[in-house]
VEXZABA-397584 format. One line per 10 residues: number of its first residue (from 1); their letters; for each residue y, z, x of C-alpha. Coordinates in nm, 4 decimals, decimal comma, padded with zeros to 6 digits. Each point is the difference from the previous one (the first is absolute). Layout:
// VEXZABA-397584
NUM) a) Y Z X ~ ...
//
This chain:
// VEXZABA-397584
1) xxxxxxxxxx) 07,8581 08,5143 10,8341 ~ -00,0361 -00,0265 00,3313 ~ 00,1799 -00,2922 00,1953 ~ 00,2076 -00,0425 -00,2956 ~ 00,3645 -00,0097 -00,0539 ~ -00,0046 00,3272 -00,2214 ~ -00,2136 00,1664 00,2905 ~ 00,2953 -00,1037 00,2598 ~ 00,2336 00,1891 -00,2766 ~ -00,1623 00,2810 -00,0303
11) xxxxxxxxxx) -00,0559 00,0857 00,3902 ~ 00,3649 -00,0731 00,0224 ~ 00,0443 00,2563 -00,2718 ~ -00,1990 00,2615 00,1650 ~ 00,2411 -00,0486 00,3329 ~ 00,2969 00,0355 -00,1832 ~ -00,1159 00,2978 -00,1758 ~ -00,0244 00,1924 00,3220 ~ 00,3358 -00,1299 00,0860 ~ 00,1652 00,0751 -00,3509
21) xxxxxxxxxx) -00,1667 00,3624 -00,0037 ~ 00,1411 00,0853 00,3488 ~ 00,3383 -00,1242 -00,0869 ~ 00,0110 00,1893 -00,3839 ~ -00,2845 00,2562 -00,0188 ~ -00,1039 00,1018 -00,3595 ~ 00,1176 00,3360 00,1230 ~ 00,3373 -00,1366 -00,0012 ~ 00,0186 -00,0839 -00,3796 ~ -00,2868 00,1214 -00,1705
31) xxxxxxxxxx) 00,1613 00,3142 -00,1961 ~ 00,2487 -00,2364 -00,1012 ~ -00,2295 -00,2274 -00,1829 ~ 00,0022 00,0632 -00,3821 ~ -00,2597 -00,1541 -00,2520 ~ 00,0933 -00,3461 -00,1775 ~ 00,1685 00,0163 -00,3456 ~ -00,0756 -00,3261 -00,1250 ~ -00,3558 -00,0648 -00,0511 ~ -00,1658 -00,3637 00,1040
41) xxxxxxxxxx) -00,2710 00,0621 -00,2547 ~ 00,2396 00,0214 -00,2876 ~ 00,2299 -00,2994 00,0788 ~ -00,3051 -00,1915 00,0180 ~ -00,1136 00,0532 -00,3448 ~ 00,3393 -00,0428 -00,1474 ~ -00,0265 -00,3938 -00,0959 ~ -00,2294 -00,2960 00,0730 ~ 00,0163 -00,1808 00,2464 ~ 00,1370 00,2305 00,2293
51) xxxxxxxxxx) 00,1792 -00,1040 00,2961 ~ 00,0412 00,1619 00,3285 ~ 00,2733 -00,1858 00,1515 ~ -00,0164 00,0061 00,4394 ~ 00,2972 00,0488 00,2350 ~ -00,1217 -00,2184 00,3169 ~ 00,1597 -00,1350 00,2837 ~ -00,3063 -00,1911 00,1882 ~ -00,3656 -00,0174 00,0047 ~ -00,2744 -00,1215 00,2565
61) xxxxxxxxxx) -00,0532 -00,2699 -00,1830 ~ 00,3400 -00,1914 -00,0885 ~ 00,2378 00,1790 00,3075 ~ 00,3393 00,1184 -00,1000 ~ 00,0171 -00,0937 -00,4174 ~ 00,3812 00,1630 -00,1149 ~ 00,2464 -00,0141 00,2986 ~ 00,2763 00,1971 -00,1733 ~ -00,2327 00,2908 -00,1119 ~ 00,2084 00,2214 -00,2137
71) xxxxxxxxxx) -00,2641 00,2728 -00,1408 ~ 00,2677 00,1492 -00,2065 ~ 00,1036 -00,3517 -00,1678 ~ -00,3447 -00,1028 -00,0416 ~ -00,1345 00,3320 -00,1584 ~ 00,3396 -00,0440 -00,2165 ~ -00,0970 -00,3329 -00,1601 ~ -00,3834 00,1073 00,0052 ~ 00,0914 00,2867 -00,2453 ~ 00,0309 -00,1558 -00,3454
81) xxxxxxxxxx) -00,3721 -00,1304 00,0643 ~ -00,1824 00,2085 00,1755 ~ -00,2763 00,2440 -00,0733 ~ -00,0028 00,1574 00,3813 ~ 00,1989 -00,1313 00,3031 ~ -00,1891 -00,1027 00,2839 ~ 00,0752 00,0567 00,3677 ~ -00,0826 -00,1329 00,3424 ~ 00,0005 00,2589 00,2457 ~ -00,2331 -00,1017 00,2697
91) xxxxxxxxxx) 00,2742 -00,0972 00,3090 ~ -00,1759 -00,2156 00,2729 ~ -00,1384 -00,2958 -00,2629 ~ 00,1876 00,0603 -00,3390 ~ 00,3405 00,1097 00,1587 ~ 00,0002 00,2903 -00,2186 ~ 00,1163 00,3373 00,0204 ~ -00,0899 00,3742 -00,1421 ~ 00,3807 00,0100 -00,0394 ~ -00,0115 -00,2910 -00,2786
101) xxxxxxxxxx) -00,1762 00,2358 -00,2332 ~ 00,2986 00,2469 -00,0270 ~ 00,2554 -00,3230 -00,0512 ~ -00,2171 -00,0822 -00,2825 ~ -00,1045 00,2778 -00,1558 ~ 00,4014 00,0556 -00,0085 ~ 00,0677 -00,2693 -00,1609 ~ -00,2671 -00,0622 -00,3183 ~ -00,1614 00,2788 -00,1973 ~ -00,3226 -00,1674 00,0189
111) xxxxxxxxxx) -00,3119 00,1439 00,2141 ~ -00,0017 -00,1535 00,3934 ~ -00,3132 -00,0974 00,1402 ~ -00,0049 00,0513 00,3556 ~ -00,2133 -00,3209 00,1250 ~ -00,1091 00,0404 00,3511 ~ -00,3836 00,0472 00,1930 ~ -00,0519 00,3417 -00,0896 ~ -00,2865 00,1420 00,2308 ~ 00,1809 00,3922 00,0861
121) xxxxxxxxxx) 00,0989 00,2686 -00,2402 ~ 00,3469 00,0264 00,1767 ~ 00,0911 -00,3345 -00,1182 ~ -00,0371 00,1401 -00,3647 ~ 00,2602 00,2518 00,0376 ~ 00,2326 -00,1965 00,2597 ~ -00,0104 -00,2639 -00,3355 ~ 00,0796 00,3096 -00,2199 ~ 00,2504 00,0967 00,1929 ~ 00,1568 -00,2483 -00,0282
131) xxxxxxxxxx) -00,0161 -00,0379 -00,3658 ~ -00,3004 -00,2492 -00,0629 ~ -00,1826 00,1707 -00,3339 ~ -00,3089 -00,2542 00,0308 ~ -00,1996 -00,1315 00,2926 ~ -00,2725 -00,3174 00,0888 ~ -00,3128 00,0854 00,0881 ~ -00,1507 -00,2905 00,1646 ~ -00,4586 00,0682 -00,0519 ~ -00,0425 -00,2862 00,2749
141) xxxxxxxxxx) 00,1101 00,2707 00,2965 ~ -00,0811 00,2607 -00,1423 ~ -00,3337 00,2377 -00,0664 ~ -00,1288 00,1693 -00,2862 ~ 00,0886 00,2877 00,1559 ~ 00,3875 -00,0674 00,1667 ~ 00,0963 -00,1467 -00,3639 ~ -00,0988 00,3357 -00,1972 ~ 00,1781 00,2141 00,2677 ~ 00,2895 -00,2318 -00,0083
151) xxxxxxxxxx) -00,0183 -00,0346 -00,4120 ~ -00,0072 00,3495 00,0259 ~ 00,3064 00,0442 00,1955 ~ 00,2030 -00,2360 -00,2220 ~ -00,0704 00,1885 -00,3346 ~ 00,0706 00,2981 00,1411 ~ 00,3648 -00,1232 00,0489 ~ 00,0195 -00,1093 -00,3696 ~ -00,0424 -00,4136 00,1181 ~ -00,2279 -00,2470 -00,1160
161) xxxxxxxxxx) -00,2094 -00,2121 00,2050 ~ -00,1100 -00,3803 -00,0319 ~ -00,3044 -00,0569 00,1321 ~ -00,0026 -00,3359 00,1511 ~ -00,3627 -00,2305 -00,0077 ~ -00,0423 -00,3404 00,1148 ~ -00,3281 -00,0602 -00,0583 ~ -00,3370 00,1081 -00,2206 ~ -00,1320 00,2707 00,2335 ~ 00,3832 00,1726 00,0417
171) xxxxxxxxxx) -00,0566 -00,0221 -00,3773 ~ -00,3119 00,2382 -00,1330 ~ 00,1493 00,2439 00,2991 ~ 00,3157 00,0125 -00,2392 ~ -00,1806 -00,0062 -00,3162 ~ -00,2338 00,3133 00,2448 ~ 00,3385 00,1880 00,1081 ~ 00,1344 -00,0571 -00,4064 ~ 00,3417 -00,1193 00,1334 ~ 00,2725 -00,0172 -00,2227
181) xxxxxxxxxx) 00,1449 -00,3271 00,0557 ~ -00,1690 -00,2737 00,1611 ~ 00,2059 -00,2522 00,2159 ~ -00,2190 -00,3302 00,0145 ~ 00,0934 -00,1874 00,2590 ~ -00,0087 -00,3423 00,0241 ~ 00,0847 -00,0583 00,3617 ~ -00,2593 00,0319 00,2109 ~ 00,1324 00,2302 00,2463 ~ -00,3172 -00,1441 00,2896
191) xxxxxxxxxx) 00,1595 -00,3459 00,0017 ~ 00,3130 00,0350 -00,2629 ~ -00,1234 -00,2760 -00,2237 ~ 00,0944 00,0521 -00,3725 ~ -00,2439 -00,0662 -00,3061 ~ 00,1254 00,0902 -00,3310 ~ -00,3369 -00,0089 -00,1039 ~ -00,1116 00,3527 00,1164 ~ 00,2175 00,1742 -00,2267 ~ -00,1848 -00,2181 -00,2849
201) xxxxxxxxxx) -00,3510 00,1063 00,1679 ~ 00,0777 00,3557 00,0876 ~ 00,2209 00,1336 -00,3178 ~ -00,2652 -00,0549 -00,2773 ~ -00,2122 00,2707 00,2006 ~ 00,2594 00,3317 -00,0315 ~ 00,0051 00,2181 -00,2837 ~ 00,2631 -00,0367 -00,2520 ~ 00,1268 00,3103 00,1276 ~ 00,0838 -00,1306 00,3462
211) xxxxxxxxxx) 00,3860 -00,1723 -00,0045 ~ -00,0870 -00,2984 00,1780 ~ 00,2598 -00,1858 00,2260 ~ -00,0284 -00,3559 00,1723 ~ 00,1884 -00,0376 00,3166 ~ 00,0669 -00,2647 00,1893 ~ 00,0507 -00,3918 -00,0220 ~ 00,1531 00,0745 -00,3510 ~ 00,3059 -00,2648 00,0249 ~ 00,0353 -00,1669 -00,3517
221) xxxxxxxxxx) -00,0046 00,0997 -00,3481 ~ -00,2910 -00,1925 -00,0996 ~ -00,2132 00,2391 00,2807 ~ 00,1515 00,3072 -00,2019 ~ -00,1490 -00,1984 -00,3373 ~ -00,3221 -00,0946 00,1565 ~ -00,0883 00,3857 00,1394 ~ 00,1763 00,2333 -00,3114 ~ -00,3519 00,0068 -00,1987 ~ -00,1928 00,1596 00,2944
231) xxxxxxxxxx) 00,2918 00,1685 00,2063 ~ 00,2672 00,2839 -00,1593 ~ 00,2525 -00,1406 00,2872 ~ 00,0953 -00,1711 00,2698 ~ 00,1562 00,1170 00,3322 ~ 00,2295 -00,2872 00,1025 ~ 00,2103 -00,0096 00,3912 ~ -00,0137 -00,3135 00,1751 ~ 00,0773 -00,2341 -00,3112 ~ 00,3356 00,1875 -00,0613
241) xxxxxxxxxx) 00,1167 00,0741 00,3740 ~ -00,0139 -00,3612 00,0649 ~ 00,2443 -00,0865 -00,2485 ~ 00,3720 00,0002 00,0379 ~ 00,1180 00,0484 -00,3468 ~ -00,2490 00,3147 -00,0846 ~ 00,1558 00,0717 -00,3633 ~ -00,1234 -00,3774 -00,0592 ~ -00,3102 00,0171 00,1502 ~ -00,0959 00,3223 -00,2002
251) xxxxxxxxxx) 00,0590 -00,2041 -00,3038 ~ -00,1886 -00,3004 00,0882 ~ -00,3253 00,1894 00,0956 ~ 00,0388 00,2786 -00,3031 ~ 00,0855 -00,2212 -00,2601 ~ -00,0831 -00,3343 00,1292 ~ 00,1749 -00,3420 00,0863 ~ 00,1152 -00,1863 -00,3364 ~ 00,1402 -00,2907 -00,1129 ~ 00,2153 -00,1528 -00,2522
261) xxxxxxxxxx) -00,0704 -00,3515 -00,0262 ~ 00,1635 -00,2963 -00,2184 ~ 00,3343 00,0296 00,1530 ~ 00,2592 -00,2057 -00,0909 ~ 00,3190 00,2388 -00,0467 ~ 00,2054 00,1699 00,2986 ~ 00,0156 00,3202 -00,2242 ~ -00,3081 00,0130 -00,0866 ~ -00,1132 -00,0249 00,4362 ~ 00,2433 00,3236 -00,0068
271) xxxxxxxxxx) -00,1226 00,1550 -00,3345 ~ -00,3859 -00,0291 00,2387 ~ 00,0968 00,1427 00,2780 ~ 00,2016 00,2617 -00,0974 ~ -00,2906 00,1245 -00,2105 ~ -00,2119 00,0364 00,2680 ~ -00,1895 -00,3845 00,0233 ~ -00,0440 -00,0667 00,3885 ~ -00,1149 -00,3608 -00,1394 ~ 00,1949 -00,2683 -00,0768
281) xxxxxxxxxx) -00,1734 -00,3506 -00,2218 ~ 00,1625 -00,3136 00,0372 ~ -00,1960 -00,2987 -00,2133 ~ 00,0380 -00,3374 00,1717 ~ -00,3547 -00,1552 -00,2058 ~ 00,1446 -00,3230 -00,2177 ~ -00,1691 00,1241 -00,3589 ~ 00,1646 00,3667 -00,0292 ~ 00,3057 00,0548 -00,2202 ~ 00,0920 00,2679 00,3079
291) xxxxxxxxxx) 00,0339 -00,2729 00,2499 ~ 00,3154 -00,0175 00,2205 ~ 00,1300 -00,2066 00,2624 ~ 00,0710 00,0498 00,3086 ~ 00,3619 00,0959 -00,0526 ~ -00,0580 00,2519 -00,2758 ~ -00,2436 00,1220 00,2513 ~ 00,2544 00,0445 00,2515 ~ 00,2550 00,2431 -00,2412 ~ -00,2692 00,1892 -00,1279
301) xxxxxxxxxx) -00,1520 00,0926 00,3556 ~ 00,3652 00,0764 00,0461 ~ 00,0857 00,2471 -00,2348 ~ -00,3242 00,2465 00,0900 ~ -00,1746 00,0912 00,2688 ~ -00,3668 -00,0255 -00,1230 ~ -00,2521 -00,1864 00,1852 ~ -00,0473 -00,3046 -00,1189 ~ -00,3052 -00,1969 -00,1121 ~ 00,0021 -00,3378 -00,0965
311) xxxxxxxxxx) -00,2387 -00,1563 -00,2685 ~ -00,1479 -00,3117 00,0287 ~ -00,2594 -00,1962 -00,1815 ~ -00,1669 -00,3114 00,1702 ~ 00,3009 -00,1058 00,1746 ~ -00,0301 -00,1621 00,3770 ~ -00,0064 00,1784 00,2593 ~ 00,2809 -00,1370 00,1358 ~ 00,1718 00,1272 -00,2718 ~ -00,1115 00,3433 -00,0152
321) xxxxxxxxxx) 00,0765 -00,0068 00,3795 ~ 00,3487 -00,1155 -00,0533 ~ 00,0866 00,2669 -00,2769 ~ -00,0797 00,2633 00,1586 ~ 00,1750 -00,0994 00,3450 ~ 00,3093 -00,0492 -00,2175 ~ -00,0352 00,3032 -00,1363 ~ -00,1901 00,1930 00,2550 ~ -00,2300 00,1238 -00,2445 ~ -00,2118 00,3381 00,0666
331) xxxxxxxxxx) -00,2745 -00,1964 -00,1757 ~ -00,1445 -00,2926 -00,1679 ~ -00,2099 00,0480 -00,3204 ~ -00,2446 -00,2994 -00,1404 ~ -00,1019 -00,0199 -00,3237 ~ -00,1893 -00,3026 00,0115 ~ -00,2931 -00,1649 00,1173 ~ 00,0969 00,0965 00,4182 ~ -00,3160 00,0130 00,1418 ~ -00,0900 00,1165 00,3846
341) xxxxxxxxxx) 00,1448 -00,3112 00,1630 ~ 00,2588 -00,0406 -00,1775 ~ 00,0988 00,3529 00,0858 ~ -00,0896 -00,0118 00,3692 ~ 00,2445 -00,3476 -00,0208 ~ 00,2758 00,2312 -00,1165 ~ -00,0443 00,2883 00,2161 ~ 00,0585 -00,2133 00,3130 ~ 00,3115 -00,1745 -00,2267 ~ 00,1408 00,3685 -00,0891
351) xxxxxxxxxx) 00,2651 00,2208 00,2536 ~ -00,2353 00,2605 00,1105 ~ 00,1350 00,2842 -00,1848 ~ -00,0403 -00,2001 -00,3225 ~ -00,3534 00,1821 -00,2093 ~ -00,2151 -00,1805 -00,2048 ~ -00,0559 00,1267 -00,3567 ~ -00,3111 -00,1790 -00,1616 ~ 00,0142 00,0575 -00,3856 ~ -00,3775 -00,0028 -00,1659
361) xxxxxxxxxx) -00,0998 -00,0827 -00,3595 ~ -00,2142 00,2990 -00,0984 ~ -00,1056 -00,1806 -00,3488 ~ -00,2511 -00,1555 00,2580 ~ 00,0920 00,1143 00,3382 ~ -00,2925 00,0532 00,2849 ~ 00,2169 00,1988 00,2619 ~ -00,2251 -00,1329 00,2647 ~ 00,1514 -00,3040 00,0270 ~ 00,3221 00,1509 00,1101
371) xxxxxxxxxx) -00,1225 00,1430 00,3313 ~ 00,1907 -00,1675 00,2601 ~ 00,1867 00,2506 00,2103 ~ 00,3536 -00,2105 -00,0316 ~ 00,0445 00,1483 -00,3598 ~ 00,1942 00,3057 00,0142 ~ 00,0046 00,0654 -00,3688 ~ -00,2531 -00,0795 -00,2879 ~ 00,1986 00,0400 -00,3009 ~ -00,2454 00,0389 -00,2788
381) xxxxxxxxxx) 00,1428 -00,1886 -00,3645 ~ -00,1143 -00,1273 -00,3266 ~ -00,0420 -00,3825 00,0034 ~ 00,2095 -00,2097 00,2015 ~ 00,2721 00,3272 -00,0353 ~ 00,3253 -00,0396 -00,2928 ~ -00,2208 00,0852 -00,2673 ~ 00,0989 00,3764 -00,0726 ~ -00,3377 00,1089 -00,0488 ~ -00,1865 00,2247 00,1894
391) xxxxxxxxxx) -00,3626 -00,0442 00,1106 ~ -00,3113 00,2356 00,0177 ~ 00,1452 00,2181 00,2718 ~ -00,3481 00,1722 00,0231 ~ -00,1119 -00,3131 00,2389 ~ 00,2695 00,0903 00,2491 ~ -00,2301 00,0752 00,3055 ~ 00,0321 00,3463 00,1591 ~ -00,0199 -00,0329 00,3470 ~ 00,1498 -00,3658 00,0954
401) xxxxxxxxxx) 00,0746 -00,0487 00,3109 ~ 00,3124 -00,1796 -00,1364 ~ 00,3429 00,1450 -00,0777 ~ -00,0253 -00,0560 -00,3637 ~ 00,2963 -00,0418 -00,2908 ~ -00,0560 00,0209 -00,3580 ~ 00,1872 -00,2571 -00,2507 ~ -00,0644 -00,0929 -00,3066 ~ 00,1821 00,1695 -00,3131 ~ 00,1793 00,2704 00,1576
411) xxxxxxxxxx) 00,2046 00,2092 -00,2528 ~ 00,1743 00,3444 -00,0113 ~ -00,2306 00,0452 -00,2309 ~ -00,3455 -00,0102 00,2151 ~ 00,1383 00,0398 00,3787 ~ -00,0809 00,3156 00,0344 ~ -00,3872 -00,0793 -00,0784 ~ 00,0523 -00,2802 00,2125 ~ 00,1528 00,2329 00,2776 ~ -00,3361 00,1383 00,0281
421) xxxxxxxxxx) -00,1918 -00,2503 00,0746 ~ -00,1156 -00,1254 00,3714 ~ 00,3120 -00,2243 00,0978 ~ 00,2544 00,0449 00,2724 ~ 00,2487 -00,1380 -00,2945 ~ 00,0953 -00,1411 -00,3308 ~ 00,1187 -00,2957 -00,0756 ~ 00,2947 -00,0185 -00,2889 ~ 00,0895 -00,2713 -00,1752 ~ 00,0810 -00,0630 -00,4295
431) xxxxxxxxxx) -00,1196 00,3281 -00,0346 ~ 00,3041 00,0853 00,0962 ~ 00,2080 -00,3027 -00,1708 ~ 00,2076 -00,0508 -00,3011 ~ -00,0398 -00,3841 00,0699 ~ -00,1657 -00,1896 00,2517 ~ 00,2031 00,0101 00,3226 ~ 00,2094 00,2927 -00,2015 ~ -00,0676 00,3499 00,1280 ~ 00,0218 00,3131 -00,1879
441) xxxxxxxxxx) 00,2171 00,2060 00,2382 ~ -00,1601 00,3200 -00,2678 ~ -00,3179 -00,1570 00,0496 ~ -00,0179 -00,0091 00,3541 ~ 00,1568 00,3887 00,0397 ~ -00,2693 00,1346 -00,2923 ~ -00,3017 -00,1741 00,2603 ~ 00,1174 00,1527 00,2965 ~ 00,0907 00,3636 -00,1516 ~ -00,3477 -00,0304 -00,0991
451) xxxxxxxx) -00,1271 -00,0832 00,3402 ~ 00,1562 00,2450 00,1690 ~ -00,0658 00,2543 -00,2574 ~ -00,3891 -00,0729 00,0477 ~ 00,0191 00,1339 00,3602 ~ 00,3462 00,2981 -00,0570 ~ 00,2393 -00,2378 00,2135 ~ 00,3496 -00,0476 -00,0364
//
């Protein structure tokens, strides 16, 4: 640890501790302190995947993340989601503060973690004091010894403890100490580099006893899919802070990003997005019965405000390129024969904020091909897409390092299977149609119920 970033925080810690005891000694509020009534352990069993939500203002790593840092607003929309609220308190590098715990813990009936560099006792019951009911416990600064005194402290105050690892050794010390709940951390706290991976590596190795929680670098839904089969739940900050429209964000990573494709009818742009679609399809390719011109194009993007993806099929690039500047697209999606120059041809054609959606024929797809980094989304179809089939969704690959959406066949009748499989999103199309181009207004509400449904959100 030494020379490292985390080494810098803790020393800092230790200097503020002397500080923080001088200013409020533990004589000063200790017989006020009264043990937690919500237990961390219990709200962690309650349903799977668990999800401890985290209140943070900045980090080492990314500066200042949520300007207008409202604990009380953010613990507010947290609630309907989360299994324990998380909270920054460390001051000089998260901008947190011991007095965030009460706002929260006033606010939400769920258990607050108090997240901070616990190396002192006193900072146990300066966290209870102030309402926390659970704490981190971080094995890469401390001993054997300081986390069993520490542990020790926390229980007797009724409040859980994560114990954080990061790595195999921090590991069989937590498996040793028989910790509760094991945080694995995929940030490397040395150099702050983030490898999903070591939740994958580490996770198999605990005892189905142990809840198991992966933290950090979780900041899509398809990470949540990927990780659920070795991990009981995720602890999630930075993704959510850095978005504006949190209620929206919460969605997207808990439920995932959809999309109703085949659009042709105003209403039916509305009927998908007020049903929850963040998605948008718009079909320009010449053979589809869907296909609309650019004017239609223009009313439908109009009457909803869905992001909107336009479908092409081995069409110029000039063309694709005009489209979407007419339209200013959020994406592109082929469904032909594109190949890597083509593509690279249209990325420099395409306005910057324009993504590239590459759909793949998994009838006889080798996903290799499709590594170029200027694809931002592999969606993953049957054939050449429009036949209303699925395919063998067992060759969907776990661990792409793709953003990957499912299409294919999508019904009300097998989303929900489909919702757990490892995707970011599905793709909707005359599953949900009463003719081609026709949308089932019923159709699309019973699919997104269900969606929601899968993962309790309203």
């Amino acid at each position: 640890m030494k020379g490292t970033v985390l080494q810098k925080i803790v020393d800092d810690k230790m200097v503020y501790l002397v500080e923080r005891k001088a200013r409020q000694p533990l004589s000063s509020f200790q017989s006020q302190i009264q043990p937690s009534q919500r237990s961390f352990y219990t709200a962690l069993q309650a349903k799977r995947p668990v999800f401890i939500l985290e209140c943070k203002k900045a980090s080492p790593s990314k500066g200042l993340i949520r300007e207008n840092f409202d604990p009380a607003e953010i613990a507010s929309i947290y609630a309907p989601y989360a299994s324990a609220i998380s909270v920054l308190t460390d001051e000089k590098y998260f901008q947190g503060n011991m007095e965030y715990l009460t706002i929260v813990s006033n606010t939400v009936a769920q258990p607050v973690l108090c997240k901070d560099f616990i190396v002192d006792p006193y900072q146990i019951y300066l966290a209870r004091y102030y309402q926390a009911d659970a704490i981190l416990l971080m094995l890469s600064v401390l001993s054997d010894e300081q986390y069993i005194l520490l542990a020790d402290v926390a229980h007797q105050l009724n409040m859980g403890v994560l114990t954080e690892v990061s790595n195999e050794d921090e590991l069989q010390r937590a498996i040793t100490l028989k910790s509760k709940v094991v945080g694995i951390n995929n940030r490397d706290l040395r150099d702050l580099s983030i490898d999903l991976n070591r939740t994958r590596q580490l996770a198999p190795q605990l005892s189905a006893e142990t809840i198991v929680i992966s933290e950090s670098g979780i900041h899509q839904h398809q990470h949540i899919q990927a990780l659920k089969d070795v991990a009981n739940g995720f602890l999630i900050g930075s993704a959510l802070m850095e978005q504006t429209d949190l209620q929206q964000a919460l969605r997207n990573l808990l439920v995932g990003e959809h999309k109703v494709c085949g659009l042709t009818r105003e209403q039916d742009a509305k009927s998908a997005f007020d049903a929850g679609a963040m998605f948008g399809g718009l079909i320009f390719a010449e053979q589809s019965p869907r296909k609309v011109t650019l004017s239609q194009a223009k009313q439908i993007i109009h009457s909803a405000p869905l992001h909107y993806v336009g479908v092409f099929r081995n069409q110029s690039v000039d063309f694709v390129a005009h489209i979407a500047q007419q339209l200013a697209l959020h994406a592109v999606q082929l469904h032909g024969n594109e190949d890597n120059p083509y593509i690279e041809q249209l990325r420099q054609l395409l306005p910057t904020h324009c993504q590239i959606w590459k759909a793949v024929n998994m009838s006889q797809a080798q996903l290799a091909e499709y590594d170029t980094p200027l694809i931002d989304i592999l969606l993953l179809d049957n054939g050449a897409g429009g036949t209303g089939e699925t395919f063998d969704w067992s060759s969907i690959p776990k661990h792409s390092q793709h953003k990957l959406m499912i299409a294919g066949g999508l019904t009300p009748e097998n989303c929900q299977h489909a919702a757990q499989l490892v995707c970011n999103g599905l793709d909707f199309n005359s599953g949900v149609e009463v003719e081609p181009g026709i949308k089932s207004e019923q159709k699309i509400n019973q699919v997104f119920t269900s969606l929601k449904s899968a993962r309790s959100v309203s």
